[in-house]
mmCIF file of the C-alpha atoms, coordinates in Angstrom:
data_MODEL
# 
_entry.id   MODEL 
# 
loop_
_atom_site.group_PDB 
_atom_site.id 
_atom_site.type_symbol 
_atom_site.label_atom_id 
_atom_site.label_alt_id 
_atom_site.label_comp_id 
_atom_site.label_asym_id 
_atom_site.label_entity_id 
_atom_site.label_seq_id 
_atom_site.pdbx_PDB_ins_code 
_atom_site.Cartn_x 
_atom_site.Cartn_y 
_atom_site.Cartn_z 
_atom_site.occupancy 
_atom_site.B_iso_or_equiv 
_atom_site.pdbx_formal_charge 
_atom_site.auth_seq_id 
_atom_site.auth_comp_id 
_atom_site.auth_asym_id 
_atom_site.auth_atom_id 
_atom_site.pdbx_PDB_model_num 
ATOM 1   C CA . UNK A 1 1   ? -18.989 14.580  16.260  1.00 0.00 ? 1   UNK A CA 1 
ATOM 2   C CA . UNK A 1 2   ? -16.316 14.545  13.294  1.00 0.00 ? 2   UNK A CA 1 
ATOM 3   C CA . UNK A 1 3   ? -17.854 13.680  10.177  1.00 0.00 ? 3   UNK A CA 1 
ATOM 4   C CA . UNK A 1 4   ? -14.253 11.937  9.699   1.00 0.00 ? 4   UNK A CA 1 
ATOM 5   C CA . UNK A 1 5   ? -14.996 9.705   12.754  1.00 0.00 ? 5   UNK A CA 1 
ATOM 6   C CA . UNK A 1 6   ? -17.568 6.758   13.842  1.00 0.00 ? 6   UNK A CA 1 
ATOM 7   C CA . UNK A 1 7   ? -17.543 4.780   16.832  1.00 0.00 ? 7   UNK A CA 1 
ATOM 8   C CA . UNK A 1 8   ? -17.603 1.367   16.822  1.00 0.00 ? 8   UNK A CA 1 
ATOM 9   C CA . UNK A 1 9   ? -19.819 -0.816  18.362  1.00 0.00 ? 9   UNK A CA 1 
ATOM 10  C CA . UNK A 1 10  ? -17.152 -1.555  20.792  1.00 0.00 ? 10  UNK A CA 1 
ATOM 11  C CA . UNK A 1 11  ? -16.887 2.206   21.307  1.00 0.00 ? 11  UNK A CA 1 
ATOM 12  C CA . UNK A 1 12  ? -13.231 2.792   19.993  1.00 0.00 ? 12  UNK A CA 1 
ATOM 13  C CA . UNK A 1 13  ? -13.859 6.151   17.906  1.00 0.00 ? 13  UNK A CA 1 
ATOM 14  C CA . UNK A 1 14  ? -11.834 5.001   14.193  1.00 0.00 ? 14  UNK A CA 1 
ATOM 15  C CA . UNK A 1 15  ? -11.555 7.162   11.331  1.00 0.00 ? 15  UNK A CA 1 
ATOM 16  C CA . UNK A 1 16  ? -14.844 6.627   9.413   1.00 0.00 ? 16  UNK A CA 1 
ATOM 17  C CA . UNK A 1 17  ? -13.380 5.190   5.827   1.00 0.00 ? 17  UNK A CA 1 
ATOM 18  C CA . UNK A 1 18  ? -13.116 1.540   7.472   1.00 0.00 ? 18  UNK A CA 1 
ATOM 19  C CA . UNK A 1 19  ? -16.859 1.927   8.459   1.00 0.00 ? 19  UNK A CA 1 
ATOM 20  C CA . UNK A 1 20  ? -18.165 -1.547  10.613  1.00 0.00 ? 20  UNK A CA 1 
ATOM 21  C CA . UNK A 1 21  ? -16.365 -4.134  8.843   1.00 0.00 ? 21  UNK A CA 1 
ATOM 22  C CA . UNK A 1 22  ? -14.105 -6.140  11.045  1.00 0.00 ? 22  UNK A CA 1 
ATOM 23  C CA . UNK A 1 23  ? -11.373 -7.101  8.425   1.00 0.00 ? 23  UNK A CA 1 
ATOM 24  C CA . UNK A 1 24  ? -10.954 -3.536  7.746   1.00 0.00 ? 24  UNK A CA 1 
ATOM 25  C CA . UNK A 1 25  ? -11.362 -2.389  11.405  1.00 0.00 ? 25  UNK A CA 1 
ATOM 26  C CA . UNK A 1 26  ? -8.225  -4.726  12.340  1.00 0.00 ? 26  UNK A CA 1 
ATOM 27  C CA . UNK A 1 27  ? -6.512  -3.276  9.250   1.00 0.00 ? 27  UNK A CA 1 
ATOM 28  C CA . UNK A 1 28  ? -7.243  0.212   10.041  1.00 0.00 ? 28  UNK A CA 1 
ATOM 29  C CA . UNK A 1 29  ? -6.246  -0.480  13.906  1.00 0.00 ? 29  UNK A CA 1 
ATOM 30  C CA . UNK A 1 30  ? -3.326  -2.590  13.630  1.00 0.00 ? 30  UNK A CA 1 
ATOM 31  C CA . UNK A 1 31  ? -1.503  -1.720  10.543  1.00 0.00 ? 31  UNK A CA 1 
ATOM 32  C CA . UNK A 1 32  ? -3.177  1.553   8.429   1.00 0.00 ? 32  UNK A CA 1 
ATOM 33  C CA . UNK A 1 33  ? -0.274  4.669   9.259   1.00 0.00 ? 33  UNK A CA 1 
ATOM 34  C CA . UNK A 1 34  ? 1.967   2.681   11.202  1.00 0.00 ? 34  UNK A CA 1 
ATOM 35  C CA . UNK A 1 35  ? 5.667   3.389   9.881   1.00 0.00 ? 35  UNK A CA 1 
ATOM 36  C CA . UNK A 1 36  ? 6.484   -0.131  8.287   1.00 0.00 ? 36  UNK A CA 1 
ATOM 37  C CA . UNK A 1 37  ? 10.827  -0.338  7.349   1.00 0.00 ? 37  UNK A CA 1 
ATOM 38  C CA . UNK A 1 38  ? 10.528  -3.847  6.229   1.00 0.00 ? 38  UNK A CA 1 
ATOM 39  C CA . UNK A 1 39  ? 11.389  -4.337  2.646   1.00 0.00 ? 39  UNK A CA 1 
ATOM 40  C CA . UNK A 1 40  ? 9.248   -7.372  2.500   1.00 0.00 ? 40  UNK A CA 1 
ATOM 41  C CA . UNK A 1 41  ? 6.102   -5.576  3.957   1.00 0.00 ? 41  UNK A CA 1 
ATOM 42  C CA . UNK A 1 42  ? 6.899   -2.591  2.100   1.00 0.00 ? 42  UNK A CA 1 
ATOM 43  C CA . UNK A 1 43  ? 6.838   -4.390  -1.498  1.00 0.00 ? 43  UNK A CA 1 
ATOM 44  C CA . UNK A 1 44  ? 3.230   -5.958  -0.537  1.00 0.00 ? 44  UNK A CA 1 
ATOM 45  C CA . UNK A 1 45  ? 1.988   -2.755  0.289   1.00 0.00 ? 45  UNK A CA 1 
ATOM 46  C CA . UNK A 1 46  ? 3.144   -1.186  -2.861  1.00 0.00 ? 46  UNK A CA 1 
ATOM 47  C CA . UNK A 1 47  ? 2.699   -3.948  -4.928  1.00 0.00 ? 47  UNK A CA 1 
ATOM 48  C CA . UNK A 1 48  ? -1.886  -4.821  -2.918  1.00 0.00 ? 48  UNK A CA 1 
ATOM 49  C CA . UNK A 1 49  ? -1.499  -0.769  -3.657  1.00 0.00 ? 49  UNK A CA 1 
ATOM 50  C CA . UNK A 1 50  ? -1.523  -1.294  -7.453  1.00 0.00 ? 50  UNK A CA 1 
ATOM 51  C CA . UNK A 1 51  ? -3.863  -4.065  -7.237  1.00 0.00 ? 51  UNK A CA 1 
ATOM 52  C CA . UNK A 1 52  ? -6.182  -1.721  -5.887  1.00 0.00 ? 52  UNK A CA 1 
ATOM 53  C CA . UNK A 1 53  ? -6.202  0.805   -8.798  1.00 0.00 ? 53  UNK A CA 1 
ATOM 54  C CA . UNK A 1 54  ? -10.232 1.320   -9.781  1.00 0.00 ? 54  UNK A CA 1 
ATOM 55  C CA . UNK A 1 55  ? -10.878 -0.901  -6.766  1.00 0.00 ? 55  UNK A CA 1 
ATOM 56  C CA . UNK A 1 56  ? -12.186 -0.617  -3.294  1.00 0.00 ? 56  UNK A CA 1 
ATOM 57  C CA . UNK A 1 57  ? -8.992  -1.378  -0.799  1.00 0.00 ? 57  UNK A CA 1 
ATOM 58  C CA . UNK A 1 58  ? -11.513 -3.384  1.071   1.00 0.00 ? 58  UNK A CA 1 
ATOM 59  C CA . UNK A 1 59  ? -11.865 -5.350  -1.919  1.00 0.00 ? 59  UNK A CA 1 
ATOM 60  C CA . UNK A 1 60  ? -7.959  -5.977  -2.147  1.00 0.00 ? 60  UNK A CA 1 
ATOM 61  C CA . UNK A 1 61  ? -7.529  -6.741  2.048   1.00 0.00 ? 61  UNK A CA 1 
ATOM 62  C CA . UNK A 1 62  ? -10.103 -9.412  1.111   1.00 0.00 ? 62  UNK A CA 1 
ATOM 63  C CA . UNK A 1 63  ? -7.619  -11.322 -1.576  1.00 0.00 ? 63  UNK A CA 1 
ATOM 64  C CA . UNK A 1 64  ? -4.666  -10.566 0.438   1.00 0.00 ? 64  UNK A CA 1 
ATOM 65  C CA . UNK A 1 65  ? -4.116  -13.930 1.874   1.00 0.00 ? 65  UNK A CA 1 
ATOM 66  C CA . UNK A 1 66  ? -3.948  -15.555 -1.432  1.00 0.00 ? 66  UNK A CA 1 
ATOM 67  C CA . UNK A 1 67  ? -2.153  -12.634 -3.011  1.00 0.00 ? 67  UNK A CA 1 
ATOM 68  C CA . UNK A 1 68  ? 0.572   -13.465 -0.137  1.00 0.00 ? 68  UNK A CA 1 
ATOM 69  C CA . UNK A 1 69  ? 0.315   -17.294 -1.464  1.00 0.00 ? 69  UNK A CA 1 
ATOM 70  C CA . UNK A 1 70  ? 0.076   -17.099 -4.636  1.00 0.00 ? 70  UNK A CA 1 
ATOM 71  C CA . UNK A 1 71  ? 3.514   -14.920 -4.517  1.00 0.00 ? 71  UNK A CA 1 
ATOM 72  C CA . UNK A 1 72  ? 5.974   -16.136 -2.600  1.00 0.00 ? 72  UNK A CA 1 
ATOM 73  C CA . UNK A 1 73  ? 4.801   -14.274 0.410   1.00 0.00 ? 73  UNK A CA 1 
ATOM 74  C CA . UNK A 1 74  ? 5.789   -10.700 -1.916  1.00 0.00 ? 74  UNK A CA 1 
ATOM 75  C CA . UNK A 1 75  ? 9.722   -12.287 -1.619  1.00 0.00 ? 75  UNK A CA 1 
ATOM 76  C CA . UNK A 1 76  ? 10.696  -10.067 -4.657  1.00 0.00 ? 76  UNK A CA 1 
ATOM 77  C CA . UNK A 1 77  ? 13.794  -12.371 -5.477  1.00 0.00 ? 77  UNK A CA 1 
ATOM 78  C CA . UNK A 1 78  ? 11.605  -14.827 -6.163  1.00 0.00 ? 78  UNK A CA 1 
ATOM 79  C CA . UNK A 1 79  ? 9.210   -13.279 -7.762  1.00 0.00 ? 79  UNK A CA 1 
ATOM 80  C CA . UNK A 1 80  ? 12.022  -12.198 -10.376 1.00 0.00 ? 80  UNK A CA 1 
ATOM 81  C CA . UNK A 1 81  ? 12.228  -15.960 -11.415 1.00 0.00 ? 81  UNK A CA 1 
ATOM 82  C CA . UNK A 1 82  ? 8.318   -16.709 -12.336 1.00 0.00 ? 82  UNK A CA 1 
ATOM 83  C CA . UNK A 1 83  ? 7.817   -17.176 -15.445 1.00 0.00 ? 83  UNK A CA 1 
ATOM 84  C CA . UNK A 1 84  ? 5.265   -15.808 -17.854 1.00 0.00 ? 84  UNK A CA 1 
ATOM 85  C CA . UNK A 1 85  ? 3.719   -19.545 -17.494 1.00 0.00 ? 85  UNK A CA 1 
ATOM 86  C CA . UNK A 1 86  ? 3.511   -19.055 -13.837 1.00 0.00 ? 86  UNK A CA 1 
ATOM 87  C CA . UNK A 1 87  ? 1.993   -15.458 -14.057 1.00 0.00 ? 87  UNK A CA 1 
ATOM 88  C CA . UNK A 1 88  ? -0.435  -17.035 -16.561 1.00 0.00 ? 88  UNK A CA 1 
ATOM 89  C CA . UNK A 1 89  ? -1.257  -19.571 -13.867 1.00 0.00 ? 89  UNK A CA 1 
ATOM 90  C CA . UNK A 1 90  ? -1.668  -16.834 -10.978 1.00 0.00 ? 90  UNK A CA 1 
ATOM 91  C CA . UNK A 1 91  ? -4.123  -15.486 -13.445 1.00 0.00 ? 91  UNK A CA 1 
ATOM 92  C CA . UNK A 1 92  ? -6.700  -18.428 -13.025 1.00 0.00 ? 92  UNK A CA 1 
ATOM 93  C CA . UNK A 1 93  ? -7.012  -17.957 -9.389  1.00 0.00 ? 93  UNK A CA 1 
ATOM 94  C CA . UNK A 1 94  ? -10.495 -16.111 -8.829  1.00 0.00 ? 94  UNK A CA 1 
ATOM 95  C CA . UNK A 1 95  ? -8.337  -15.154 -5.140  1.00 0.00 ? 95  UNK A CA 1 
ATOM 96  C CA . UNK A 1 96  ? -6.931  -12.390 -6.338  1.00 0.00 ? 96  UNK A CA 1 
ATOM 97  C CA . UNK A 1 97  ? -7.327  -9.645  -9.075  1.00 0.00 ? 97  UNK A CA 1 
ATOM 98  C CA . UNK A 1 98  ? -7.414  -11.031 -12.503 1.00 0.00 ? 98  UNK A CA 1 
ATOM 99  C CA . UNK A 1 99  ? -6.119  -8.479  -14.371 1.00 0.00 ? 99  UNK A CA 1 
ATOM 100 C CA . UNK A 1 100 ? -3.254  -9.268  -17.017 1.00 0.00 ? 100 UNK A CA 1 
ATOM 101 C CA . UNK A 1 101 ? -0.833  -5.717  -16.812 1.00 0.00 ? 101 UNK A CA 1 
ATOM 102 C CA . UNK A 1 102 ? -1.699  -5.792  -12.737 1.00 0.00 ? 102 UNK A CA 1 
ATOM 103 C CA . UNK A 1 103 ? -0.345  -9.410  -12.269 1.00 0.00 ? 103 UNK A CA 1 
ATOM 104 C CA . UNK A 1 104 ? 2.603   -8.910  -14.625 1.00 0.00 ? 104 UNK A CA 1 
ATOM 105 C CA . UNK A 1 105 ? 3.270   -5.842  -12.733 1.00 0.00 ? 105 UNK A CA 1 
ATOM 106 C CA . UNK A 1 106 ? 3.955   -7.529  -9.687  1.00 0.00 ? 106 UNK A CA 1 
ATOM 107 C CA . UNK A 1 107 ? 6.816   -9.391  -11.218 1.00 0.00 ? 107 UNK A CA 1 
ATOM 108 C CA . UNK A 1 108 ? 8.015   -6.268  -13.089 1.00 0.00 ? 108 UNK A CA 1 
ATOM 109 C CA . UNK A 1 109 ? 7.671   -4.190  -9.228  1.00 0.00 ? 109 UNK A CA 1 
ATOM 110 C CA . UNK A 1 110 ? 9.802   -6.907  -7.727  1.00 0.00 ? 110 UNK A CA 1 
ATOM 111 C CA . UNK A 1 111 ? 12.854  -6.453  -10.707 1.00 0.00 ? 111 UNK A CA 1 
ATOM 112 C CA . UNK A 1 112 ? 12.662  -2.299  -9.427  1.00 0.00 ? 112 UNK A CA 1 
ATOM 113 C CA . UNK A 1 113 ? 13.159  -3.620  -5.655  1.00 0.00 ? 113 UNK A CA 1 
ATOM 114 C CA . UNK A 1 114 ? 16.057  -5.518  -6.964  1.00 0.00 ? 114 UNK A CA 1 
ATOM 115 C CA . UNK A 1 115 ? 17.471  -2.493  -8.889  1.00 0.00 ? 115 UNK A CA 1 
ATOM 116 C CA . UNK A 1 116 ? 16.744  0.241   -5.659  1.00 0.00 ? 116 UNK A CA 1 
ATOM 117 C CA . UNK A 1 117 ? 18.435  -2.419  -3.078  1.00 0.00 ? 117 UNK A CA 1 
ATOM 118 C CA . UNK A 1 118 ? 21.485  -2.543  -5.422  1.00 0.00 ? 118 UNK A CA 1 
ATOM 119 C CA . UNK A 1 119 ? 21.292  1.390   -5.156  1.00 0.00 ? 119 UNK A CA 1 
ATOM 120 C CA . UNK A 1 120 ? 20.552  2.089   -2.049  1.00 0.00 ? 120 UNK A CA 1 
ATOM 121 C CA . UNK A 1 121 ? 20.763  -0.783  0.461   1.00 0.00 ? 121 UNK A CA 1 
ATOM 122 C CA . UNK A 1 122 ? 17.437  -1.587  0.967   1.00 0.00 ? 122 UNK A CA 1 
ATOM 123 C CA . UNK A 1 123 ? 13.775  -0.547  -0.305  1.00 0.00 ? 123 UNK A CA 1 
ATOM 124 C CA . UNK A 1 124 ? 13.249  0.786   3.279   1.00 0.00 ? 124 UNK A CA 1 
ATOM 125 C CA . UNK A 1 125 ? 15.876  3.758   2.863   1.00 0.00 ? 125 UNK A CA 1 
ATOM 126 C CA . UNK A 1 126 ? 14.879  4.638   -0.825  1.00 0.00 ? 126 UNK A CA 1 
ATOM 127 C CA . UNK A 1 127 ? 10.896  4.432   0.443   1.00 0.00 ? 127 UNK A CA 1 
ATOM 128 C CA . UNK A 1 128 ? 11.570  6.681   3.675   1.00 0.00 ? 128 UNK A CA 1 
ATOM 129 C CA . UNK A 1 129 ? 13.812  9.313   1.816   1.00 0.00 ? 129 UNK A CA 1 
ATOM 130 C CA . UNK A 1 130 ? 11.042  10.657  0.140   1.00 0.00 ? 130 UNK A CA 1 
ATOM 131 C CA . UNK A 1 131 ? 9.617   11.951  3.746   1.00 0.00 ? 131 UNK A CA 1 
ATOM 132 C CA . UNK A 1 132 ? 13.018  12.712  4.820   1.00 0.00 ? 132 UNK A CA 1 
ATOM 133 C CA . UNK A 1 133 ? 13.177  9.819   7.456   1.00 0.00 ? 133 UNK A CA 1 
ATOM 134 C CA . UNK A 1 134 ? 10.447  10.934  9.378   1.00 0.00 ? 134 UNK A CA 1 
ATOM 135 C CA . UNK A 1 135 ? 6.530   10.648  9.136   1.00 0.00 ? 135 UNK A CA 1 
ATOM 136 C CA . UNK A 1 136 ? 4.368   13.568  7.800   1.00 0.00 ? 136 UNK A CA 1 
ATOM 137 C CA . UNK A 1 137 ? 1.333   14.362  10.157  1.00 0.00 ? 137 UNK A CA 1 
ATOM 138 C CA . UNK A 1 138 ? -1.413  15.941  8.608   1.00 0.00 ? 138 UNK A CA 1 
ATOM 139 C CA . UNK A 1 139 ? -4.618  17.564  10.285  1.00 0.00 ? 139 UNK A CA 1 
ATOM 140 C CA . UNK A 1 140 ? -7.080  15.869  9.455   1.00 0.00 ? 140 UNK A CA 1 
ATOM 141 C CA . UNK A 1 141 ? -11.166 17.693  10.542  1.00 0.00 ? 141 UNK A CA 1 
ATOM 142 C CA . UNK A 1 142 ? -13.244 16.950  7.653   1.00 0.00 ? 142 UNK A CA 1 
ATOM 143 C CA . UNK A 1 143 ? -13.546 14.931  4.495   1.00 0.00 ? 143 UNK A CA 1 
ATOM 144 C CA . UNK A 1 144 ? -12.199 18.045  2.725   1.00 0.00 ? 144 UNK A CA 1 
ATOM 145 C CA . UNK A 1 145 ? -8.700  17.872  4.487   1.00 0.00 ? 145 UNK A CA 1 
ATOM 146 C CA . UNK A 1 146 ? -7.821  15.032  2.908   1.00 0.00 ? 146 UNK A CA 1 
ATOM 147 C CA . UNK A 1 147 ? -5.881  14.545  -0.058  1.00 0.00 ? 147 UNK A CA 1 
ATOM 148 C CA . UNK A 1 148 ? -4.918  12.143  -2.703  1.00 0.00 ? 148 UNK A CA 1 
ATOM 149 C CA . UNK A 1 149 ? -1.565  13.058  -3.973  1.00 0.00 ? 149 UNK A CA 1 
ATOM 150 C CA . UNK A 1 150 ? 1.394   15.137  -2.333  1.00 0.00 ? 150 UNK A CA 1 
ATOM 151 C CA . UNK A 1 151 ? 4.917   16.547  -3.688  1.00 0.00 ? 151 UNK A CA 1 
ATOM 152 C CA . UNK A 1 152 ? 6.264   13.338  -1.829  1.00 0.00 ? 152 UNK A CA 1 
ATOM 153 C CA . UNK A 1 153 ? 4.032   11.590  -3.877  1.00 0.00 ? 153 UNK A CA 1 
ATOM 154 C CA . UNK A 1 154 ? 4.704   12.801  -7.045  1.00 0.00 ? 154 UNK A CA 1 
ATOM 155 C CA . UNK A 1 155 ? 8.195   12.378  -6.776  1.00 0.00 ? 155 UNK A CA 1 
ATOM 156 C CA . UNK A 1 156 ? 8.098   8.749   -5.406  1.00 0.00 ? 156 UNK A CA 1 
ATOM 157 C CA . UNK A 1 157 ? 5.948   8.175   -8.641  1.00 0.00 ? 157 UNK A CA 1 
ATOM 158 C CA . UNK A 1 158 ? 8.371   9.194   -10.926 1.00 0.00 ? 158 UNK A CA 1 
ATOM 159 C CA . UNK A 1 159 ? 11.395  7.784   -8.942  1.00 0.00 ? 159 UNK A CA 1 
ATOM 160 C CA . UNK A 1 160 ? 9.458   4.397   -9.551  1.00 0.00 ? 160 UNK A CA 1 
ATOM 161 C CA . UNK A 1 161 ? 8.457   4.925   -12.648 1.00 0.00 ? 161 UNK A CA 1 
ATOM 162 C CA . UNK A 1 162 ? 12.241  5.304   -13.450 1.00 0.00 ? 162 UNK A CA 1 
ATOM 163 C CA . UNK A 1 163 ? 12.835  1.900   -12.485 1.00 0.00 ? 163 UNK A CA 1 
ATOM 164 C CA . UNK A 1 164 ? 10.699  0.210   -14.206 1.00 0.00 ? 164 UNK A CA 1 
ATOM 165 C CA . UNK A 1 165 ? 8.179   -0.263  -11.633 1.00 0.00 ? 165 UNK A CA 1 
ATOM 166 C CA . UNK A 1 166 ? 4.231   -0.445  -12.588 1.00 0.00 ? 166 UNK A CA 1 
ATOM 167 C CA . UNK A 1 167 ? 1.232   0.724   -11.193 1.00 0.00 ? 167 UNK A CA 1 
ATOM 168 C CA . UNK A 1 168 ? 3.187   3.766   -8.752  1.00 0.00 ? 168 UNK A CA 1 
ATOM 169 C CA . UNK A 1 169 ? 0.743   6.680   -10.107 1.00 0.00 ? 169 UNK A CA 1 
ATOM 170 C CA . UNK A 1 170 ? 0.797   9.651   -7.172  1.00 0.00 ? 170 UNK A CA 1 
ATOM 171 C CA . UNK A 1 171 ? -2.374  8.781   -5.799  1.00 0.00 ? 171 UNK A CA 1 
ATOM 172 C CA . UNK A 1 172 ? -1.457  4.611   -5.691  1.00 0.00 ? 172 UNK A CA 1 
ATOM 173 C CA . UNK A 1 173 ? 2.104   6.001   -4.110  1.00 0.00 ? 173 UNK A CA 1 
ATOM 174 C CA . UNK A 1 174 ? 0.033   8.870   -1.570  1.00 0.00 ? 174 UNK A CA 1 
ATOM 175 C CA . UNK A 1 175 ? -2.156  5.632   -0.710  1.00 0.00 ? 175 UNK A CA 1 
ATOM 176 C CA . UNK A 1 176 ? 0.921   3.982   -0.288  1.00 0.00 ? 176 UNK A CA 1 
ATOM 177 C CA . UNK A 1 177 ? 2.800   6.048   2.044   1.00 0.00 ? 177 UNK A CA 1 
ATOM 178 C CA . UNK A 1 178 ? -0.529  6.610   4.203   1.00 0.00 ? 178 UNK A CA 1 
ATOM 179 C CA . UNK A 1 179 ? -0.333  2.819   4.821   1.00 0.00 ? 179 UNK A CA 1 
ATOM 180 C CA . UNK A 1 180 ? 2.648   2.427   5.535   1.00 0.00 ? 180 UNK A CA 1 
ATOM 181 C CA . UNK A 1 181 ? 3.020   5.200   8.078   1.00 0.00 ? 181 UNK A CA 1 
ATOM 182 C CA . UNK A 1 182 ? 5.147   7.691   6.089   1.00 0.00 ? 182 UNK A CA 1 
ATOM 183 C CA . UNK A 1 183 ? 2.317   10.225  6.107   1.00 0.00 ? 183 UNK A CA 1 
ATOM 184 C CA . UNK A 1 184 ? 0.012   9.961   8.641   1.00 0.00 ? 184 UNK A CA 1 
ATOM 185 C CA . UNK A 1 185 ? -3.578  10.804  7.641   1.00 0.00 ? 185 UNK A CA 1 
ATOM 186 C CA . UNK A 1 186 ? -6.006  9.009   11.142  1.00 0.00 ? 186 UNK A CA 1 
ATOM 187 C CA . UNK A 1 187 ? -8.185  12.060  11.503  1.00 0.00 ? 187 UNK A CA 1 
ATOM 188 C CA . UNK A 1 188 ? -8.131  14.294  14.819  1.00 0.00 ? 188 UNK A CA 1 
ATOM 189 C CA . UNK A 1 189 ? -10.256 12.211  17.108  1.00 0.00 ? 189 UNK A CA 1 
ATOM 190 C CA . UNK A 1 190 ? -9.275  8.444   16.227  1.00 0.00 ? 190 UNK A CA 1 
ATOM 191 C CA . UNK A 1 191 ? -8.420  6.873   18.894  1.00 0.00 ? 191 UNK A CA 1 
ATOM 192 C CA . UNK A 1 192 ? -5.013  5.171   16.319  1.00 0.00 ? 192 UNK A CA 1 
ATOM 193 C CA . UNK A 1 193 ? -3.752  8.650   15.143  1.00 0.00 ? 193 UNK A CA 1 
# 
């Protein structure tokens, strides 16, 4: 057997990162590397992606609930209206994250959503230009075949970074566009690849 691959106690083989944990099983199974084109869904990702920086992602799926509460369901119109007394409220919750430049930079992400949907429609066709409109599949044996930043996401960094967005390093954007199906990294013998 792969050492990218476990099987689960309910014998599915899964690619071995989400380990035994059910919350991150059901992520991994249901959502990880499926092509998302919903702005909404898109600007969570990107923005649970930041919140992640230094973090474990399991850490993150575990606050994502109240992350989803806390702001406006990641509705980046409305998140353009809080106020710094709001953000400074979000900031109490021991839900999510605490950190100061990571909260803020949800509100800052959401005023670059507003500025690429003036530009180009919608986040979905910015996002999915930057793998040409079609998924990347990778071959994915061993622990060494994977990678944490591409030329796609390099450039999606700095395209982000242009607009004022937060928090869009390569590797946060290459973690990014593994979640949300625009590169697809399940290793050769997952039964979700």
């Amino acid at each position: 057997m792969s050492d990218v691959i476990l099987i689960g106690q309910d014998g599915m083989s899964r690619c071995f990162w989400c380990g035994d944990d059910p919350l991150y099983m059901r992520y991994h199974d249901k959502e990880w590397g499926r092509p998302v084109y919903d702005d909404r869904l898109l600007f969570e990702m990107l923005c649970l992606e930041g919140a992640q920086a230094g973090l474990s992602w399991i850490t993150v799926l575990r606050k994502r609930e109240e992350y989803k509460k806390l702001f406006s369901d990641f509705d980046f119109v409305k998140i353009t209206t809080y106020s710094d007394k709001k953000l400074e409220q979000i900031l109490l919750n021991p839900g999510i994250i605490r950190n100061r430049l990571k909260v803020y930079g949800v509100r800052k992400n959401a005023f670059a959503a507003i500025q690429i949907v003036k530009e180009w429609g919608s986040l979905s066709k910015y996002i999915w230009s930057f793998v040409k409109d079609k998924p990347i599949h990778h071959t994915i044996r061993t622990r060494t075949d994977y990678i944490s930043t591409s030329p796609e996401s390099d450039a999606l960094s700095k395209s982000l970074k242009s607009y004022g967005a937060t928090f869009v390093g390569s590797t946060i954007c290459y973690a990014f566009v593994q979640a949300c199906g625009m590169v697809n990294d399940h290793a050769v013998g997952c039964a979700y690849r």
